[in-house]
C-alpha positions as CSV (number, residue, x, y, z in Angstrom):
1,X,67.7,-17.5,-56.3
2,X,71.0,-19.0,-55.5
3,X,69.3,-22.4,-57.3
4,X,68.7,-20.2,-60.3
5,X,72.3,-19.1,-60.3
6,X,73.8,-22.9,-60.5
7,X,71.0,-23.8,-62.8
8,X,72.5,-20.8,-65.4
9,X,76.0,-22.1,-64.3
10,X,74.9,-25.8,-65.7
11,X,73.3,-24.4,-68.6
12,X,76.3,-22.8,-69.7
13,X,78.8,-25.5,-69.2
14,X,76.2,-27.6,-71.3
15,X,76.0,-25.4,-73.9
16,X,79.7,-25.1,-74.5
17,X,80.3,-29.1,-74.5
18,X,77.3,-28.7,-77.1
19,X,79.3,-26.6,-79.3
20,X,82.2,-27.9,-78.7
21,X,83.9,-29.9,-81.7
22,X,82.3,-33.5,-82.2
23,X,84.5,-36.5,-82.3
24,X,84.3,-38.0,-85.9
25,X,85.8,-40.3,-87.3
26,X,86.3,-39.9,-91.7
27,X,86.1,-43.8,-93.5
28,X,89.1,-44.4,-94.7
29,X,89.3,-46.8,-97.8
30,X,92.2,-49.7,-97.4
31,X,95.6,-48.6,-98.6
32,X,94.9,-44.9,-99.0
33,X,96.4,-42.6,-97.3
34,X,94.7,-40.7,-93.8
35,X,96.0,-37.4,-91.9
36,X,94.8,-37.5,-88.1
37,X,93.2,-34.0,-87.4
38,X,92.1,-32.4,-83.8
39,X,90.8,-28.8,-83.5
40,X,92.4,-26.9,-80.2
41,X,90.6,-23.7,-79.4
42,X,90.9,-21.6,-76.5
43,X,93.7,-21.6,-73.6
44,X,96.4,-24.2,-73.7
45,X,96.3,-26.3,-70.6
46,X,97.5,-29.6,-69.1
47,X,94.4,-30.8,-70.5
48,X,95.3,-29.5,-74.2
49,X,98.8,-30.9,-73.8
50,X,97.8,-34.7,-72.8
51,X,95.4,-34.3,-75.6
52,X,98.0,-34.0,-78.2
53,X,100.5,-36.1,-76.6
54,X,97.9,-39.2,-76.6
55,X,97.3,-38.6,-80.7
56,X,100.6,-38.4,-81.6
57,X,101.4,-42.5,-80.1
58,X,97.1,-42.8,-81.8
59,X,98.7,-41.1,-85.3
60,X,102.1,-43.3,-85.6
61,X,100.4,-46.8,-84.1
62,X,97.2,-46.2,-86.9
63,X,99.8,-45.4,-89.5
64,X,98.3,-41.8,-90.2
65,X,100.7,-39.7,-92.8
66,X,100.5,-37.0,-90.7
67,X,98.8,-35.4,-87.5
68,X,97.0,-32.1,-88.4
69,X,96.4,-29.3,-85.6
70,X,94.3,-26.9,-86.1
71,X,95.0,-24.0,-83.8
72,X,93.1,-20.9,-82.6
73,X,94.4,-20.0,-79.2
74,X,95.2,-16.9,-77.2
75,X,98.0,-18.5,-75.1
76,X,98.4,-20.2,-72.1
77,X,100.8,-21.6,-69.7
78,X,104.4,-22.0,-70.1
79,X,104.8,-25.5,-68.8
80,X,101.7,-27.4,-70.8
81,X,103.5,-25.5,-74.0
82,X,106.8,-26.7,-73.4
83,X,105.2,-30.6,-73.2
84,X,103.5,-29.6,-76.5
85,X,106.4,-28.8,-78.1
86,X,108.6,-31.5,-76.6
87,X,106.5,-33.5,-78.2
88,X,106.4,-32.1,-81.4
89,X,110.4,-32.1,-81.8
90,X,110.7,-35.6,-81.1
91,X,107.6,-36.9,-82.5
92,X,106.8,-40.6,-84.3
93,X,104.7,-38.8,-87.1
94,X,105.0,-35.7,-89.3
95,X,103.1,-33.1,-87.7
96,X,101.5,-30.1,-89.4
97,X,99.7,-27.0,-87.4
98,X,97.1,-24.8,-89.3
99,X,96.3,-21.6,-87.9
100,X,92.6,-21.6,-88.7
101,X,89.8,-20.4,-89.3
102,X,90.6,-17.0,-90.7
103,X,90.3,-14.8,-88.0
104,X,91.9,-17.2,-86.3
105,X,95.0,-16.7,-83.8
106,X,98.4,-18.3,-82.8
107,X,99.1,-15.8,-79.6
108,X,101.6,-16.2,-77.1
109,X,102.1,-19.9,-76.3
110,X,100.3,-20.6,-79.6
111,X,103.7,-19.4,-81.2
112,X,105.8,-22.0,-79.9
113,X,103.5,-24.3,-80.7
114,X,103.4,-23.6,-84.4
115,X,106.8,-23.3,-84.8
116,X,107.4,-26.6,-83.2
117,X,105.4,-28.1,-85.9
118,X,107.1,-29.6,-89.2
119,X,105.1,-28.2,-91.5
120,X,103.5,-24.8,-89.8
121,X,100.4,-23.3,-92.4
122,X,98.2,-20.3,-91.5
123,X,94.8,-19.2,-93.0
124,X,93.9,-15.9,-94.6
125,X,93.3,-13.3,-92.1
126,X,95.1,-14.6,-89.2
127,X,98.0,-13.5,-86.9
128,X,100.7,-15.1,-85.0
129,X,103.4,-13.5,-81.8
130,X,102.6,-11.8,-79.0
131,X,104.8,-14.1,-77.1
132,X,106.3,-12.1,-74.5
133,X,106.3,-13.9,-70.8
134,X,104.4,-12.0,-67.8
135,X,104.8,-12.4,-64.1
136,X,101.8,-14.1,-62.1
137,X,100.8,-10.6,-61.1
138,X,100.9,-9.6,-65.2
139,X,103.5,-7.5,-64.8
140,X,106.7,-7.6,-66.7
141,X,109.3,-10.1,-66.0
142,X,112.9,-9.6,-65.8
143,X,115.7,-9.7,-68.1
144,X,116.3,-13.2,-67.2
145,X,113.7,-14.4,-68.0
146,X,112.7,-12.9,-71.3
147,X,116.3,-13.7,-72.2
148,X,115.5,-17.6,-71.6
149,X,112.5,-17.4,-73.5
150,X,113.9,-15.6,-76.4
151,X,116.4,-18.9,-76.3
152,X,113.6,-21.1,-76.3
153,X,111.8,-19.6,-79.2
154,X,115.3,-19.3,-81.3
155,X,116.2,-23.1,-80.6
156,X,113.1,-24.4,-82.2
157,X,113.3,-21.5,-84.7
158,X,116.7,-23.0,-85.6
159,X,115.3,-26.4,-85.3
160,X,112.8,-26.3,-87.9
161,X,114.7,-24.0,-90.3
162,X,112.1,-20.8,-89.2
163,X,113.5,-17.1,-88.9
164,X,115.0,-17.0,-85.5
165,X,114.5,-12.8,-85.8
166,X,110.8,-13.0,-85.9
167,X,110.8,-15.7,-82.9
168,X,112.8,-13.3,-80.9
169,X,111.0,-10.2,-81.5
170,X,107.6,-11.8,-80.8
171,X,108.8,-12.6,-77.1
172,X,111.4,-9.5,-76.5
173,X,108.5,-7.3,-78.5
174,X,105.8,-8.8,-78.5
175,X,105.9,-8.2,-81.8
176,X,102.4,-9.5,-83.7
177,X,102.4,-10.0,-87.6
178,X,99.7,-11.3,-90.3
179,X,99.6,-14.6,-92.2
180,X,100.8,-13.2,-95.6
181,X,103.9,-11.5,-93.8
182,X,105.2,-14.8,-91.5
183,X,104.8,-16.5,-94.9
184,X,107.3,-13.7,-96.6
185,X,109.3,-14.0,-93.5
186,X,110.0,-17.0,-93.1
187,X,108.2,-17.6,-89.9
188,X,105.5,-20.3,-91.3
189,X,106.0,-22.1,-94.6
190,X,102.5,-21.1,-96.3
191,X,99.1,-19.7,-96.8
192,X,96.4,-22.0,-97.4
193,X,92.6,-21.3,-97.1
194,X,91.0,-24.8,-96.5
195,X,92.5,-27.6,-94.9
196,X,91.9,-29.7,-98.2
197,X,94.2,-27.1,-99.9
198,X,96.7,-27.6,-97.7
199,X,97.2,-31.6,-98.1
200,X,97.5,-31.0,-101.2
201,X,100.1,-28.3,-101.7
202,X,102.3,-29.6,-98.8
203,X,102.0,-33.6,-100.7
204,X,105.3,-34.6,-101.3
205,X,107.1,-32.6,-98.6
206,X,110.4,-33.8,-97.0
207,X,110.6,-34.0,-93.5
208,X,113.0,-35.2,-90.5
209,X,111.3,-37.2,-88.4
210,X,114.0,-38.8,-85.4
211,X,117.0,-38.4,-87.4
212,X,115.1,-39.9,-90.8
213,X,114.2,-38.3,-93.7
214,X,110.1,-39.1,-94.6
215,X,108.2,-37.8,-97.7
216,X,104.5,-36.7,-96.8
217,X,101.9,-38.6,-98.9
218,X,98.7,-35.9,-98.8
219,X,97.2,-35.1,-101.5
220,X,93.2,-36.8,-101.5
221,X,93.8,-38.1,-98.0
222,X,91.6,-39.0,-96.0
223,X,90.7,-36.8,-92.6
224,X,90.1,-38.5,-89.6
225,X,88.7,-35.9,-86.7
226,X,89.8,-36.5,-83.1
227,X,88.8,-34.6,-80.6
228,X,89.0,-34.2,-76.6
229,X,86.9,-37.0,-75.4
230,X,84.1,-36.4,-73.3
231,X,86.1,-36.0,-70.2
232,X,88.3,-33.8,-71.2
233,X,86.1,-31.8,-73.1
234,X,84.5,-31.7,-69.4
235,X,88.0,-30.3,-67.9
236,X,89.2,-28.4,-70.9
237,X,85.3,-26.3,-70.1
238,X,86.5,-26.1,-66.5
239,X,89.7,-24.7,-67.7
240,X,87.9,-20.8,-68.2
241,X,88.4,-18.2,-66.0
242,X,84.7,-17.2,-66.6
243,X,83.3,-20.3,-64.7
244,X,86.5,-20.1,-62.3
245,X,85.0,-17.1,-61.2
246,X,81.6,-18.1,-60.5
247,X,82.8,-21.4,-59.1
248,X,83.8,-19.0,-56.5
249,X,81.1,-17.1,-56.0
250,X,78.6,-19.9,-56.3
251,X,80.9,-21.8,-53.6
252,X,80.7,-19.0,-51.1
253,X,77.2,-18.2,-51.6
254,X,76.4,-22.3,-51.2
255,X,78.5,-22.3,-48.1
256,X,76.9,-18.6,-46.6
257,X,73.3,-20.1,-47.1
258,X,74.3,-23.2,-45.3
259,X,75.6,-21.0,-42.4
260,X,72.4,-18.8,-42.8
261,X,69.9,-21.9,-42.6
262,X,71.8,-24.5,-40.7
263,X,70.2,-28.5,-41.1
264,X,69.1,-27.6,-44.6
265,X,72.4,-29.3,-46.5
266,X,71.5,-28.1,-49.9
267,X,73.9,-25.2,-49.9
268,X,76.8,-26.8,-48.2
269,X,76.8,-29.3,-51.2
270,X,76.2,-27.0,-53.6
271,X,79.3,-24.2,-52.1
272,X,81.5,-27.9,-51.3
273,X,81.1,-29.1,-55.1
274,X,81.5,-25.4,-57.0
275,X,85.0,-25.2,-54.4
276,X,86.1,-28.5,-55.8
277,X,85.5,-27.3,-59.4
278,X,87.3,-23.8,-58.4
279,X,89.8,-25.6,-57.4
280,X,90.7,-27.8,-60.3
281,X,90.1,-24.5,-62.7
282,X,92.9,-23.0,-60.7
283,X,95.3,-26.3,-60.8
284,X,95.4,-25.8,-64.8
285,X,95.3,-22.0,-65.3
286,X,97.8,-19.5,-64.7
287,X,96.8,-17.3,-62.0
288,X,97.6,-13.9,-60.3
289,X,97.7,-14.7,-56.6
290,X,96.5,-11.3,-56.0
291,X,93.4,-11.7,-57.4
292,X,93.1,-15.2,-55.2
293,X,93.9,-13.2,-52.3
294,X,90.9,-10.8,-53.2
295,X,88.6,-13.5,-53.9
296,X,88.9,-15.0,-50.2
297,X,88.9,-11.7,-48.8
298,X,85.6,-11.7,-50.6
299,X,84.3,-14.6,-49.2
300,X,85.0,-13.3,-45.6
301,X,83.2,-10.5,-46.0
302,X,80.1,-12.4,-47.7
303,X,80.2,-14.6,-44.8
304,X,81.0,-11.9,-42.0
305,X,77.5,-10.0,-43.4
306,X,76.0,-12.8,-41.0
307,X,77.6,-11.7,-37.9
308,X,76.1,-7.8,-38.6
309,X,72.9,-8.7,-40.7
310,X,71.0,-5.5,-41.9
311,X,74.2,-2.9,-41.8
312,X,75.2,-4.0,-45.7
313,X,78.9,-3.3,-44.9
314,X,80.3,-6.9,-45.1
315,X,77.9,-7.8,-48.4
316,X,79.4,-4.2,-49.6
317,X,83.0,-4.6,-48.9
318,X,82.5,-8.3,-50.2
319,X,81.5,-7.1,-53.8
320,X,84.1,-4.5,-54.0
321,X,86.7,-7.7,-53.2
322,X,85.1,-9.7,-56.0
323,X,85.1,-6.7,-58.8
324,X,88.5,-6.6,-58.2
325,X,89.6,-9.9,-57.7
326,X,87.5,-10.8,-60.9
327,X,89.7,-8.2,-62.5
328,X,93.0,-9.2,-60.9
329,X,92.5,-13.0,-61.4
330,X,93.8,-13.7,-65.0
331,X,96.2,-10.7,-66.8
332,X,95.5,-10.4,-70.6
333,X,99.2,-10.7,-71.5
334,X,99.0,-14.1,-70.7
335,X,96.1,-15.0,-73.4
336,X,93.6,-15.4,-70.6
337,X,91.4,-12.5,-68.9
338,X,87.6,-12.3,-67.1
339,X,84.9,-11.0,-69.2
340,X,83.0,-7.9,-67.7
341,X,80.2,-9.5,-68.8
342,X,81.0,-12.2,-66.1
343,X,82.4,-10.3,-63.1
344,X,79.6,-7.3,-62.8
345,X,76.4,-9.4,-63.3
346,X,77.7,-12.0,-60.9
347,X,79.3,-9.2,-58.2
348,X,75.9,-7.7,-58.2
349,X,74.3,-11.3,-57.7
350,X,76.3,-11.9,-54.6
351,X,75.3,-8.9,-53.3
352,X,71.7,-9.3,-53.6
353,X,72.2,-12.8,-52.5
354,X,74.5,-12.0,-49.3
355,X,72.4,-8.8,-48.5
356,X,69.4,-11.5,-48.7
357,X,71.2,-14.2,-46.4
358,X,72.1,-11.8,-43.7
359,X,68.8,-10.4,-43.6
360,X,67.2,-14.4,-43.0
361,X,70.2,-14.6,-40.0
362,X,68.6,-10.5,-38.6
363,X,64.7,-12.4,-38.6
364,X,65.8,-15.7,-37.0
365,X,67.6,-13.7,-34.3
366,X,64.5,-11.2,-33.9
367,X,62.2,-14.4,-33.5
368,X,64.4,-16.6,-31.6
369,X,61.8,-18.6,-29.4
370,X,60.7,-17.3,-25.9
371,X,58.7,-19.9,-24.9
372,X,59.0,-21.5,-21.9
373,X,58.0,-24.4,-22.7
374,X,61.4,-26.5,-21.7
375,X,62.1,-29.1,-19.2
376,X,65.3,-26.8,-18.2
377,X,63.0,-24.1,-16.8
378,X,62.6,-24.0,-13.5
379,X,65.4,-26.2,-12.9
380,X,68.2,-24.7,-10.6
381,X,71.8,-24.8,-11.6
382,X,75.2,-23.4,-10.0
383,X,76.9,-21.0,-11.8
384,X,80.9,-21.6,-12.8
385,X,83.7,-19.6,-14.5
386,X,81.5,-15.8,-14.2
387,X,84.9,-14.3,-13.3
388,X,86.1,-15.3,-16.0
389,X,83.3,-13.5,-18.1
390,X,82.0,-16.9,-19.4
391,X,79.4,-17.7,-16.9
392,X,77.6,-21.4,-17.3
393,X,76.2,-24.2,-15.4
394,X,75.1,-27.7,-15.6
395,X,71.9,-29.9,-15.8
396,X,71.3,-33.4,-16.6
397,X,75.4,-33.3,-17.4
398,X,74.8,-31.1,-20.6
399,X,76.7,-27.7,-19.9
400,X,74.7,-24.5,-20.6
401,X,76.1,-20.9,-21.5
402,X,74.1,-18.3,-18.5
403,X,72.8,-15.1,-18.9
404,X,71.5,-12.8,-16.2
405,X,67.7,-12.0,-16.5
406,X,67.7,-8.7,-15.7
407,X,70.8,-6.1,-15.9
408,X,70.3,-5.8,-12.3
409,X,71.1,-9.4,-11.6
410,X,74.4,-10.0,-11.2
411,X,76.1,-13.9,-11.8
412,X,78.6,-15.5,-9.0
413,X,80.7,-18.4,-8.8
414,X,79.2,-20.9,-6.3
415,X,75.8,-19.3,-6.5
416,X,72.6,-20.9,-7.2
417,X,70.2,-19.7,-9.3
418,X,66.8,-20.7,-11.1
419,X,66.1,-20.9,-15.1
420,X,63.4,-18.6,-16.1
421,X,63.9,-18.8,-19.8
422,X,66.1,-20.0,-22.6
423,X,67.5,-18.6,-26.4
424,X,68.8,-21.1,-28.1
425,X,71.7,-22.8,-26.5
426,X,71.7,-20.2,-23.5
427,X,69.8,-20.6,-20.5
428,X,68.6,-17.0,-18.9
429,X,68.6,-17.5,-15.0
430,X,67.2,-15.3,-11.9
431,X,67.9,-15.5,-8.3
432,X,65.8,-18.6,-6.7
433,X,62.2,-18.0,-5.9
434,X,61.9,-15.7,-9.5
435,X,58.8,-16.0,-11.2
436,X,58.8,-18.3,-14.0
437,X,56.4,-16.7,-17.2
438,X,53.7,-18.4,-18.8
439,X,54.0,-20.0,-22.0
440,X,53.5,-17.6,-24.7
441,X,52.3,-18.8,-28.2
């Protein structure tokens, strides 16, 4: 089962790459003039940030009028935004961001980035705002901090001539508005409804690019795609708090089968590698460290369900953990939040699965192997350390832990006794001159 879980796990990172954007590149005839264009959808990430920052330098060294985003994002975090948009105020090339497709959104960090851009379009039927900070537990932040992001989001304002009003209330408000109305306010410079369209009506714009003025040249150019190469198509899929969640599950589960069926490997590498990708999916997003806590209180239960196989409380208390951590995890305000979708099927999952595990550990321990049939039995051994509860003894060198055989035989220090039996890695020992029992099959 828990193969069939990573299989669905592969099969849905594979399917996203598979509709992820392509990377194509338009001919360009000699002389005329090209825009370089990259679609950024989802979160905003490290991974989003060295993206753009890598196609501005591949836009001004390929002599590209202009470098096109298009943008459809719910947000992200603060400090991959501020790169962005670093990078946008002091960039080599005129760059233009297109909220699109219609239906499309520029929420929360998505704000700043558009704003930052010189030329900032939206389509038909898409919003912009929302940008109000939240703590890492989602709740809200303190004056302080609003206050220094209501500065940030003025100074670019100011920067590109956009209204500073709007810029504030979208981060003191979280104020939200619609294509049509940023245009009429002055928080985007226009409407256009393909990305041909808006070449053309933008051709001939003036912008200041480091301290010079530069005419755009758009109209008929030609559009060279550029997406996220394959490896960070890779990451930028990793960066999801969907498959962060079941990187964690899928690592605990690999790691509780490996402690359920000892020698068998296959679950230690599967829990070691789904850890590794946890932990990466964590490095780039912006997480509530209550819902981390939650998850590795999860994980302790899963895993103490082996130490009292049958009862269900550890497996139960370990779902209960994972609901809410799944729910904790991300906070919506930020952009980024767990689909219930994700965290029930995959709470339920555990369960089974840790239920399942314990119940493997309850039928190993009621057929642990009696036979005597071991070239310790029979052997005589002095026992050490009883007064100090641990009893044990020695043969061959190897040191054994020692269990009475009966409740009425008691274990001294000094005293000899004879091994009669063994379970596992203890050796059950009688007073000399006890029976040894006959191999049983």
């Amino acid at each position: 089962m828990l193969a069939v879980l990573v299989a669905g796990v592969l099969a849905f990172a594979a399917a996203g790459i598979a509709h992820a954007p392509d990377t194509a590149l338009a001919q360009t005839t000699d002389g005329a003039p090209s825009v370089l264009t990259t679609r950024v959808d989802g979160p905003i990430t490290p991974v989003i940030a060295d993206h753009l920052a890598d196609l501005l330098e591949d836009a001004a060294a390929e002599d590209h009028e202009a470098l096109v985003v298009l943008l459809d994002t719910p947000g992200g975090g603060l400090d991959p935004t501020r790169a962005i948009v670093q990078g946008f105020l002091d960039a080599p090339v005129p760059v233009v961001v297109y909220v699109s497709p219609q239906g499309a959104d520029a929420g929360s960090a998505g704000t700043f980035i558009t704003y930052a851009a010189h030329v900032a379009a939206m389509a038909p039927a898409t919003t912009i705002g929302a940008a109000t900070p939240v703590g890492l537990e989602g709740e809200e932040v303190g004056d302080k901090i609003v206050n220094n992001t209501v500065a940030f989001a003025e100074a670019i304002a100011e920067e590109r001539g956009r209204d500073q009003q709007f810029a504030a209330d979208s981060v003191r408000d979280g104020r939200s508005i619609t294509a049509a109305v940023a245009v009429e306010e002055g928080a985007v410079d226009l409407e256009a409804t393909s990305l041909t369209g808006l070449l053309d009506e933008i051709d001939g714009t003036e912008v200041e690019i480091r301290g010079s003025s530069v005419e755009l040249a758009t109209a008929g150019a030609s559009i060279v795609e550029r997406d996220l190469s394959g490896t960070r198509a890779i990451l930028q899929l990793l960066a999801n708090p969907n498959l962060a969640f079941i990187f964690m599950t899928l690592g605990t589960l690999g790691i509780l089968y490996e402690i359920a069926n000892p020698g068998m490997g296959l679950g230690g590498i599967v829990g070691a590698i789904c850890l590794v990708l946890l932990m990466f999916s964590l490095a780039v997003l912006p997480v509530a460290w209550a819902g981390v806590a939650l998850l590795l209180l999860a994980a302790a239960m899963f895993i103490a369900e082996l130490f009292m196989p049958g009862v269900g409380v550890g497996a139960a208390g370990g779902t209960l953990a994972l609901l809410l951590g799944g729910v904790f995890l991300f906070q919506a305000p930020t952009g980024l939040a767990m689909d219930w979708w994700v965290i029930v099927p995959t709470a339920i999952v555990a369960f089974l699965l840790s239920v399942a595990a314990g119940r493997l550990v309850a039928r190993a321990h009621q057929g642990r192997s009696r036979v005597a049939s071991d070239y310790t039995l029979g052997r005589s051994v002095v026992v050490e350390r009883a007064a100090e509860g641990r009893p044990r003894g020695q043969i061959d060198g190897t040191w054994w832990r020692l269990r009475p055989s009966a409740d009425d035989v008691v274990l001294r220090d000094g005293e000899r006794y004879v091994v009669v039996d063994r379970d596992n890695l203890d050796l059950i020992v009688a007073p000399e001159g006890s029976a040894i029992p006959a191999n049983e099959e």
